[in-house]
ChimeraX commands (.cxc) that place a marker at each C-alpha (Angstrom):
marker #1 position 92.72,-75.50,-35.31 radius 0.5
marker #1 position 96.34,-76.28,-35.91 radius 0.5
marker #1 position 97.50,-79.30,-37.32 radius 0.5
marker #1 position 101.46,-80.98,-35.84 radius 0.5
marker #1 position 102.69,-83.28,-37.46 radius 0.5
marker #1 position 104.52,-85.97,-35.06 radius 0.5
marker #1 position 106.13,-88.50,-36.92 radius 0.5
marker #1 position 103.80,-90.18,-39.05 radius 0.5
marker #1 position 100.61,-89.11,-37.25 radius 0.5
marker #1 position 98.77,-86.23,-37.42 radius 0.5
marker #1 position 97.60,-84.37,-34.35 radius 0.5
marker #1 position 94.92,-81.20,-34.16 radius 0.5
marker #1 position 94.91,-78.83,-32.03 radius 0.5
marker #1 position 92.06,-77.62,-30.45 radius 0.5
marker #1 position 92.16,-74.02,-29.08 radius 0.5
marker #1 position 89.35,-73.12,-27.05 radius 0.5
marker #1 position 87.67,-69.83,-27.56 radius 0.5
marker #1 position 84.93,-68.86,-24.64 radius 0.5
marker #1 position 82.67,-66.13,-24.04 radius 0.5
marker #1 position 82.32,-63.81,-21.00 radius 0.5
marker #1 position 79.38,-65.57,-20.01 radius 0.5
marker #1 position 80.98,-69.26,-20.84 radius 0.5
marker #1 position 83.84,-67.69,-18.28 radius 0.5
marker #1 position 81.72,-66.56,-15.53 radius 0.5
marker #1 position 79.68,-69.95,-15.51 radius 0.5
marker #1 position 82.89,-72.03,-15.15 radius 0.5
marker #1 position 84.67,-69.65,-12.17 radius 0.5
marker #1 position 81.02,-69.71,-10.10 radius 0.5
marker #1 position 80.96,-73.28,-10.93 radius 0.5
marker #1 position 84.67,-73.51,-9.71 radius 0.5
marker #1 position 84.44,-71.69,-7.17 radius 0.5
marker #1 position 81.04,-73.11,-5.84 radius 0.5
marker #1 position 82.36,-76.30,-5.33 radius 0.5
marker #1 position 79.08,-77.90,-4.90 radius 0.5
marker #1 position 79.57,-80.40,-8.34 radius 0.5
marker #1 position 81.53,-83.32,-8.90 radius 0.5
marker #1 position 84.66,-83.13,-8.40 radius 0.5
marker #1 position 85.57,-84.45,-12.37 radius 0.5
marker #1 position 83.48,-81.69,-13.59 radius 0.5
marker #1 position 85.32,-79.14,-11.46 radius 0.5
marker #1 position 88.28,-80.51,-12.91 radius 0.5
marker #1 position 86.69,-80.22,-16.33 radius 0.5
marker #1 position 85.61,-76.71,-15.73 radius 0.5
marker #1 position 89.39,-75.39,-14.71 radius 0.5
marker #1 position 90.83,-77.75,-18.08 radius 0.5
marker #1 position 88.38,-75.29,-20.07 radius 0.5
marker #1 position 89.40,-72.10,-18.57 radius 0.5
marker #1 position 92.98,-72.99,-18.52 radius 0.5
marker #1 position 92.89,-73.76,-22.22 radius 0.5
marker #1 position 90.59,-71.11,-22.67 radius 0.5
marker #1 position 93.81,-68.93,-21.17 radius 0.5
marker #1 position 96.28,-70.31,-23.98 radius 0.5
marker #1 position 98.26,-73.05,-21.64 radius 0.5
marker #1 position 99.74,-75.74,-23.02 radius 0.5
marker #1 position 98.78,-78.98,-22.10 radius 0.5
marker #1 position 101.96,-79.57,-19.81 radius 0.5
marker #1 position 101.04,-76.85,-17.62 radius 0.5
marker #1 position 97.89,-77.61,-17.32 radius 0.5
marker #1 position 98.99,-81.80,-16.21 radius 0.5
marker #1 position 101.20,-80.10,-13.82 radius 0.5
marker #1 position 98.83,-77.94,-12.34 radius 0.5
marker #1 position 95.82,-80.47,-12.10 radius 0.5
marker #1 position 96.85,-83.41,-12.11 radius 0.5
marker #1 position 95.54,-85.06,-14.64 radius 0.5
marker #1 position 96.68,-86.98,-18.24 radius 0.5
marker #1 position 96.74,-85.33,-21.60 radius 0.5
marker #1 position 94.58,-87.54,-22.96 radius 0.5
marker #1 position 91.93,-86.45,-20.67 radius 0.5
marker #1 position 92.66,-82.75,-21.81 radius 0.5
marker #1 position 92.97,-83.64,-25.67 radius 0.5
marker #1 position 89.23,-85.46,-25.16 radius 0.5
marker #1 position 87.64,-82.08,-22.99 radius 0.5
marker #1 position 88.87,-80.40,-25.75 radius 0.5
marker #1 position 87.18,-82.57,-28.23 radius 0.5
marker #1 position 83.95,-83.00,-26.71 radius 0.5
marker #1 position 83.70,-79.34,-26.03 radius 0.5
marker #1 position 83.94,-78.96,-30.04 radius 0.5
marker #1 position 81.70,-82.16,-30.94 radius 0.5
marker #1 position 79.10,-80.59,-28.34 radius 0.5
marker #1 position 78.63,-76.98,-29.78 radius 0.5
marker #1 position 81.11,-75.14,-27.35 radius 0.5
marker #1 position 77.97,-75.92,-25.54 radius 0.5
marker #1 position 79.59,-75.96,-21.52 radius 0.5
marker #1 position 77.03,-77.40,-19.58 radius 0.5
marker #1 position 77.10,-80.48,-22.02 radius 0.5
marker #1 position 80.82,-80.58,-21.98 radius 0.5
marker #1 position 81.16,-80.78,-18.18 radius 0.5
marker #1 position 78.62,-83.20,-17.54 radius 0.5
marker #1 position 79.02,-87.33,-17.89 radius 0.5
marker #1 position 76.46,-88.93,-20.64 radius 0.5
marker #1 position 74.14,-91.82,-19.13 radius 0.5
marker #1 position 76.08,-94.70,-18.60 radius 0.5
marker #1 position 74.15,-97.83,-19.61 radius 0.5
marker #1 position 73.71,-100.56,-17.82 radius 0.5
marker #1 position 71.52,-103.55,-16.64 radius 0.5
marker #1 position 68.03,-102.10,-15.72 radius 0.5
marker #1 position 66.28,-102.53,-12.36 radius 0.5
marker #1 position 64.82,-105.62,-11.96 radius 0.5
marker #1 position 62.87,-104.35,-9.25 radius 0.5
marker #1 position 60.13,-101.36,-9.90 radius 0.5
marker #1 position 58.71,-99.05,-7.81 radius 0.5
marker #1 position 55.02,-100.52,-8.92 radius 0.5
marker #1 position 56.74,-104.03,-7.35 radius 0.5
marker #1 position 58.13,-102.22,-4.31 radius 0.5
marker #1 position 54.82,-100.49,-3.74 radius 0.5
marker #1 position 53.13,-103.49,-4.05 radius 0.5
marker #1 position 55.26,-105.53,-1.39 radius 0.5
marker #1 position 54.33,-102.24,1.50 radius 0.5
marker #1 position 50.67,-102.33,0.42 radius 0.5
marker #1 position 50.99,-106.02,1.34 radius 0.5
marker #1 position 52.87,-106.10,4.33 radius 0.5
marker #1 position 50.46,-103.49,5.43 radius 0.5
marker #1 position 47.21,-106.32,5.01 radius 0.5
marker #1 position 46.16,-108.80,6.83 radius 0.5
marker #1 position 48.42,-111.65,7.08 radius 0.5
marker #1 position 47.91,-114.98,5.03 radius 0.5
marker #1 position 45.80,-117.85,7.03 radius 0.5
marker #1 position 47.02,-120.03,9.31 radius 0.5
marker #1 position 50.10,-117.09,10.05 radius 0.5
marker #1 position 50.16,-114.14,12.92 radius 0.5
marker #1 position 51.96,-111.88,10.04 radius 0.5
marker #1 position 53.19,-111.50,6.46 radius 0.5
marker #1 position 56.81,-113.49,6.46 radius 0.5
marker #1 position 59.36,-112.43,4.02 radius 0.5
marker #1 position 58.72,-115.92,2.12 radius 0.5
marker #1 position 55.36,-115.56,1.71 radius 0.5
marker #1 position 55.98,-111.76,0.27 radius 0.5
marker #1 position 57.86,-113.15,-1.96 radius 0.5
marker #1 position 56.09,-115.73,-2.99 radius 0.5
marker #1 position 52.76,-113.17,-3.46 radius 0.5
marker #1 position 54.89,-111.17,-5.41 radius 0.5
marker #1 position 56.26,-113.72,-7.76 radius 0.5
marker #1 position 52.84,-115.18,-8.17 radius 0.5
marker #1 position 51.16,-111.65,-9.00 radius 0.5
marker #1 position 53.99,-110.24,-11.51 radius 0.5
marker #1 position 54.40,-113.21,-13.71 radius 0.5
marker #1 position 57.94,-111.64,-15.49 radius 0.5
marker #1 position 59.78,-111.63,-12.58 radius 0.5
marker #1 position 61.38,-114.91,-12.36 radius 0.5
marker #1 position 63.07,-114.74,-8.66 radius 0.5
marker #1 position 63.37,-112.39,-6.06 radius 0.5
marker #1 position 65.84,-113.09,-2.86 radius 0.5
marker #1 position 63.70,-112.81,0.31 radius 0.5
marker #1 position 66.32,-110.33,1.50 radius 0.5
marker #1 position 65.93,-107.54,-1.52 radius 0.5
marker #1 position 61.68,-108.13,0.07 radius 0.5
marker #1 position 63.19,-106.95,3.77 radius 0.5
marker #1 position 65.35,-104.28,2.21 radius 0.5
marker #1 position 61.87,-102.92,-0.03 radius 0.5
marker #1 position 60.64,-102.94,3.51 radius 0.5
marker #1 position 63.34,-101.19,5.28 radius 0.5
marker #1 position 63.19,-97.75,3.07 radius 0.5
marker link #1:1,2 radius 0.2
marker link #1:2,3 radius 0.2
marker link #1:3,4 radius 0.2
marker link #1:4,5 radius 0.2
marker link #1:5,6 radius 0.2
marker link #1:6,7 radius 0.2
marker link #1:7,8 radius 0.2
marker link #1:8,9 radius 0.2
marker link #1:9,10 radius 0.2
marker link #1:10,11 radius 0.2
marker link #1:11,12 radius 0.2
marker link #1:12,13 radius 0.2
marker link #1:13,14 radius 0.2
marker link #1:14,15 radius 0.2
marker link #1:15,16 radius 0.2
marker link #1:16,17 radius 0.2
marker link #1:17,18 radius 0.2
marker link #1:18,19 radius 0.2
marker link #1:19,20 radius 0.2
marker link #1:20,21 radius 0.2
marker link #1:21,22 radius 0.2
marker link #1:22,23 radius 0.2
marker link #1:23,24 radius 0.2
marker link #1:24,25 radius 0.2
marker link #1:25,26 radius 0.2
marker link #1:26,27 radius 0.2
marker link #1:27,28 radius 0.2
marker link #1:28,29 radius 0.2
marker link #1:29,30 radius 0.2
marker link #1:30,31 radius 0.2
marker link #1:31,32 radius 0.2
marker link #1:32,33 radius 0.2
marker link #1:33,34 radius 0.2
marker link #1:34,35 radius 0.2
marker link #1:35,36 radius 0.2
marker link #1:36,37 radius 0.2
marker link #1:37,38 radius 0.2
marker link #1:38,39 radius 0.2
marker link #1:39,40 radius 0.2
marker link #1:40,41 radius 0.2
marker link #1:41,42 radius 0.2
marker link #1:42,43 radius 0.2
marker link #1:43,44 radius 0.2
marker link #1:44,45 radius 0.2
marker link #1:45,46 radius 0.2
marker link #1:46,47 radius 0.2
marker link #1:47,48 radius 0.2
marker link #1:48,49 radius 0.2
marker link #1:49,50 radius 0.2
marker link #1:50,51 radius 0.2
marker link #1:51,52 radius 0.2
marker link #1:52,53 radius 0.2
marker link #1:53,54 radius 0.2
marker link #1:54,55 radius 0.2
marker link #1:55,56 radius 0.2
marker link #1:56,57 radius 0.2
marker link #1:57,58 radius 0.2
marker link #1:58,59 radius 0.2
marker link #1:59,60 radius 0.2
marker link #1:60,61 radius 0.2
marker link #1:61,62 radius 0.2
marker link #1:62,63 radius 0.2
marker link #1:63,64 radius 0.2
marker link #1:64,65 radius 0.2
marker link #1:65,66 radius 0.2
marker link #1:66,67 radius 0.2
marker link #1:67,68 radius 0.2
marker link #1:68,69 radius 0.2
marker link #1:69,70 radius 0.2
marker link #1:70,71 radius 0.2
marker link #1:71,72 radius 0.2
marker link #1:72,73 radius 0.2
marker link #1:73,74 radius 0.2
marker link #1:74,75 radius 0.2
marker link #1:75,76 radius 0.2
marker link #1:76,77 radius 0.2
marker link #1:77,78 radius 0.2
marker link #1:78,79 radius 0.2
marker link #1:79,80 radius 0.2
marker link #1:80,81 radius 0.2
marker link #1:81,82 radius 0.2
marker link #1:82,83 radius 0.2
marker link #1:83,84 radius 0.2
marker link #1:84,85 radius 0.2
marker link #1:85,86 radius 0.2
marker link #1:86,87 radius 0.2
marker link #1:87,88 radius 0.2
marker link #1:88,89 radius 0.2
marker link #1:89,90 radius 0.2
marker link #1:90,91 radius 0.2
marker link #1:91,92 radius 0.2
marker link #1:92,93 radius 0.2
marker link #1:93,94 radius 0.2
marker link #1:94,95 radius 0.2
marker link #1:95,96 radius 0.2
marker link #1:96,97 radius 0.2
marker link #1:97,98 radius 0.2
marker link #1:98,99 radius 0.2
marker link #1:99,100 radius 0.2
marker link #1:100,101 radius 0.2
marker link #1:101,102 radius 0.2
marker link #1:102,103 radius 0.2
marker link #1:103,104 radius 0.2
marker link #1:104,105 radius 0.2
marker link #1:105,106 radius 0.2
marker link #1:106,107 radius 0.2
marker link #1:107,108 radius 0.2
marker link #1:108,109 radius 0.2
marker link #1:109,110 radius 0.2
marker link #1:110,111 radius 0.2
marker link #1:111,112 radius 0.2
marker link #1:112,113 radius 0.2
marker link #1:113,114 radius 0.2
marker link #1:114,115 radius 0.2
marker link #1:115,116 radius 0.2
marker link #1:116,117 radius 0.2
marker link #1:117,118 radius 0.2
marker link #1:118,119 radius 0.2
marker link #1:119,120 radius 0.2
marker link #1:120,121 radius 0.2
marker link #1:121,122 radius 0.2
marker link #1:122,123 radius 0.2
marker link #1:123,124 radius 0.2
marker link #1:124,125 radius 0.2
marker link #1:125,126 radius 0.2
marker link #1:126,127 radius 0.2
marker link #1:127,128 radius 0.2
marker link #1:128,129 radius 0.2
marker link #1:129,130 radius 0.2
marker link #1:130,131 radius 0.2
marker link #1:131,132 radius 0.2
marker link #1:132,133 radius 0.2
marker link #1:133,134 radius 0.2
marker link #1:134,135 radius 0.2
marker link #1:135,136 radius 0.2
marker link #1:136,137 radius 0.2
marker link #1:137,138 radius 0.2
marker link #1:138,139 radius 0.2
marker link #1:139,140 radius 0.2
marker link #1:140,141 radius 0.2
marker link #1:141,142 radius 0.2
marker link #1:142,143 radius 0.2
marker link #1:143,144 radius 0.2
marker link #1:144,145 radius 0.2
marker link #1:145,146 radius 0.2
marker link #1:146,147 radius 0.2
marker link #1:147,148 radius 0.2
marker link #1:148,149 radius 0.2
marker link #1:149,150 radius 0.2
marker link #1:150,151 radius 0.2
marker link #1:151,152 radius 0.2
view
């Protein structure tokens, strides 16, 4: 790693060193063209680097910002040089599923009974309201997200 200094801040360089078999596994993967297209991207950023151009050439001939090169770079060094792990996005959180499969397995295998008394079939309203009743954490469910369970 080199070290520039620009003004008051400091910036490394991160040269990027790969292996034959690091080199192979990111021109099949290029070449392929069966993965996301960021991790494509990702995948030439490495061999580019890994072929000593400077981050100019390499914005001119993807496309893309040096930040996003300066962070590969980075994350291919924080990750091991391990590729695969470099290339790939990390789980993005978010808000969990508020509907299971045990809940949406439980609305078919009561659709699929016989139908509440006094009523020719199950509505969506009264699959709902079986469902709210049974599974006392779930606090609402729309009667539309019942006829979209059904639908798959």
């Amino acid at each position: 790693m080199k070290t520039k200094q620009l003004g008051r801040k400091k910036r490394i360089m991160i040269s990027v060193h790969l292996n034959a078999s690091d080199i192979a596994f990111l021109k099949r993967l290029v070449k392929s063209g069966t993965r996301k297209a960021r991790e494509i991207t990702r995948a030439r950023i490495l061999l580019m680097s890994h072929a000593k151009k400077t981050n100019r050439e390499i914005m001119e001939a993807l496309g893309c910002s040096p930040f996003m090169i300066s962070s590969l770079r980075t994350r291919w060094l924080k990750r091991k040089k391990d590729i695969q792990a470099t290339l790939v996005d990390a789980p993005r959180p978010g808000q969990p599923k508020k509907v299971l499969p045990a809940h949406e397995a439980f609305v078919v295998a009561t659709a699929c009974t016989d139908a509440p008394t006094g009523h020719a079939h199950w509505t969506l309203q009264s699959l709902r309201d079986k469902l709210l009743e049974t599974y006392k954490e779930m606090n609402t469910l729309s009667h539309e997200r019942i006829r979209q369970i059904l639908l798959k």
